[in-house]
C-alpha positions in Angstrom: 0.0 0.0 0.0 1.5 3.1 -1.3 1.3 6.4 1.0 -1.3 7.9 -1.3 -3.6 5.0 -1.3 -3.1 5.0 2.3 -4.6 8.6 2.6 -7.3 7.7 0.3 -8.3 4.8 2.5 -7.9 7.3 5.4 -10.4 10.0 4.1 -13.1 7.6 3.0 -13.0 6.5 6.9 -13.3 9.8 7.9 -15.9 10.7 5.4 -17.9 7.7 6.7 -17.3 8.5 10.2 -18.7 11.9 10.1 -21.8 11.1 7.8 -23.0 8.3 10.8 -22.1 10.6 13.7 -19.0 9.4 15.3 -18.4 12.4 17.1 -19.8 13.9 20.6 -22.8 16.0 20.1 -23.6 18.9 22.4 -26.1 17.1 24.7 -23.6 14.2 25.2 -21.4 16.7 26.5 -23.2 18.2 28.5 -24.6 14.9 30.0 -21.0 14.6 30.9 -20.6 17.4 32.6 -23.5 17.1 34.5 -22.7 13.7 35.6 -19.1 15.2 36.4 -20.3 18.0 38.3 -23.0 15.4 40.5 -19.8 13.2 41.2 -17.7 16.1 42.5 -20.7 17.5 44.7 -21.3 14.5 46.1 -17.7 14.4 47.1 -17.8 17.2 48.8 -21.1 16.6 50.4 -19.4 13.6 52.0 -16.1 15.4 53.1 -18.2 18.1 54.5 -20.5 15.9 56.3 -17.8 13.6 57.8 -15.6 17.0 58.5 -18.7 18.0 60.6 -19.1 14.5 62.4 -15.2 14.8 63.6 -15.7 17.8 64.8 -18.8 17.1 67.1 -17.0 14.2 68.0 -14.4 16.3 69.5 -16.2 18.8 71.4 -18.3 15.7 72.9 -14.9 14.3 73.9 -13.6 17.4 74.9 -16.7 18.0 77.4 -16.4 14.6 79.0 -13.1 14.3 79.8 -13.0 17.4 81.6 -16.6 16.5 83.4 -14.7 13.4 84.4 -11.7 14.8 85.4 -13.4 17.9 87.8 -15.4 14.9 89.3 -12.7 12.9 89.7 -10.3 15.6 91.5 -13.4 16.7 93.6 -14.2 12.9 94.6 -10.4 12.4 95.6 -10.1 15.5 97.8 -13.9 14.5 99.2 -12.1 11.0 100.1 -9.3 12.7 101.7 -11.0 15.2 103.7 -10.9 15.8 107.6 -14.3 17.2 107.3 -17.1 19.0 105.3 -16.3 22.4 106.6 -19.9 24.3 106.7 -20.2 27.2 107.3 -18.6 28.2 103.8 -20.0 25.5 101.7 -22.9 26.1 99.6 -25.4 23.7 99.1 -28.3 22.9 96.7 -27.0 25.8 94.4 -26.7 25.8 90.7 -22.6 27.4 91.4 -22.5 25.8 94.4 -19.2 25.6 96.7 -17.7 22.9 99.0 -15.2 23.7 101.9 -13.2 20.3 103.2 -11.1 20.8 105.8 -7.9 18.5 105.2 -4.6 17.4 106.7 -3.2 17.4 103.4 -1.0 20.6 101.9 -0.4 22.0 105.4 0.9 24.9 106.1 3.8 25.1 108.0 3.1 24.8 112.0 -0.9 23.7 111.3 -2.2 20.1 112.1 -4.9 21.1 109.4 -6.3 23.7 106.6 -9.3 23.9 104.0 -10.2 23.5 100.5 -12.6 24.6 98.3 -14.4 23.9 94.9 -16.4 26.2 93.3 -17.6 28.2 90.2 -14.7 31.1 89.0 -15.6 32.5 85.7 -17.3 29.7 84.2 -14.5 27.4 85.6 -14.1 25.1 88.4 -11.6 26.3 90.7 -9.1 24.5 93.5 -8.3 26.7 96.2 -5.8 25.7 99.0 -5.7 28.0 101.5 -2.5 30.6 101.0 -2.3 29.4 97.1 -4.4 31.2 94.5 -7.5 29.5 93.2 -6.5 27.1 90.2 -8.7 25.8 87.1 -9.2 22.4 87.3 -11.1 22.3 83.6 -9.6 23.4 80.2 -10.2 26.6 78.7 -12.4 24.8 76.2 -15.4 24.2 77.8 -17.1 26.2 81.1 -19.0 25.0 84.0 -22.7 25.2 83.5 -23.8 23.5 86.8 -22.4 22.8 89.8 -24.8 21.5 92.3 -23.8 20.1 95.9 -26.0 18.6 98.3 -25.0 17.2 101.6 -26.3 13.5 101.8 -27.9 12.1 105.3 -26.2 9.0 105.4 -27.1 5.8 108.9 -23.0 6.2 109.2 -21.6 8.9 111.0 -19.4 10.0 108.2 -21.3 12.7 105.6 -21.8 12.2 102.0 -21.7 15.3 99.0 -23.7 14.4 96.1 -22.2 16.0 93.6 -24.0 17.3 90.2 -21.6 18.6 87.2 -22.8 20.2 83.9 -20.1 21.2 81.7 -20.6 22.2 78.2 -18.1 22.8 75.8 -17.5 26.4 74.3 -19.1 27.7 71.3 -19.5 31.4 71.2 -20.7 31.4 67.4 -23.0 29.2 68.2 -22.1 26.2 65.7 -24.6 23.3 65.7 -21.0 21.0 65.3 -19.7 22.2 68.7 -23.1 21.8 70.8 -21.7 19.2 73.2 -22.5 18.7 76.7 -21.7 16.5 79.8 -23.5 15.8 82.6 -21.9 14.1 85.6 -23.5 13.0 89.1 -21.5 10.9 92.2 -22.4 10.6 95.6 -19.2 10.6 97.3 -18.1 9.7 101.3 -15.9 11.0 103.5 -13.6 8.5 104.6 -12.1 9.6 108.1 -8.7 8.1 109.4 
């Protein structure tokens, strides 16, 4: 087959091609590109959607961990304690306050000193007395609730119920970082 026949051969096939509409036409195209475009914005959708479901995730996480930690440092120091010291605990109060006295972090020359829990701007504060008031929550998430209530117990030793709402920040309001804990523990004192 010379070169010239070849392109002979060549244009016929074209010729042919074209008269039965071997090409794209403008609705197959744009078929295409619709398809195209449903693929990509279900993509996104998904990302989006699972971006959003990480996020809630973490501000749930974030809320519970503290919750659990506040309650467990409170539980702890409730365990430890000498006594529920009265007169400056506050009970059956949505910020309430507890006052333990302890024989632990002594001053020098004292045989005991007190404690307290309560509400500082939407944190939950450790105070020892002499030592500035520490968070005992992450900067994250607030205090929404703190409720104690002393507990008539048959034992001579007291019990605190404690009630803990903490929810986790969210100034702009985002329906993602809506997350909440709520935490209750009845806890003894256990004296030595």
């Amino acid at each position: 087959m010379t070169p010239h026949h070849f392109l002979i051969k060549r244009a016929q096939f074209l010729k042919t091609t074209l008269k039965n509409g071997g090409g794209f036409t403008l609705i197959e195209i744009l078929v295409y590109i619709a398809v195209l475009a449903m693929i990509i914005l279900a993509a996104s959708s998904f990302f989006l959607w699972t971006n959003r479901l990480n996020t809630k995730g973490k501000a749930m996480r974030e809320a519970l961990d503290n919750a659990r930690s506040a309650m467990e440092k409170m539980s702890y120091e409730i365990k430890e304690a000498k006594s529920i010291y009265t007169p400056t605990s506050i009970f059956s109060a949505s910020s309430g306050q507890l006052s333990l006295e302890t024989k632990k972090y002594l001053p020098e020359g004292e045989m005991s000193t007190f404690i307290d829990f309560y509400i500082c701007e939407n944190q939950l504060c450790l105070k020892k007395e002499g030592i500035d008031p520490i968070a005992l929550i992450s900067d994250r998430v607030e205090i929404k609730n703190l409720e104690l209530n002393l507990v008539a117990t048959t034992s001579t030793l007291p019990s605190i119920q404690i009630n803990l709402k903490v929810d986790y920040k969210n100034p702009k309001n985002r329906p993602e970082l809506q997350a909440s804990a709520n935490l209750s523990s009845t806890v003894s004192l256990r004296s030595y």
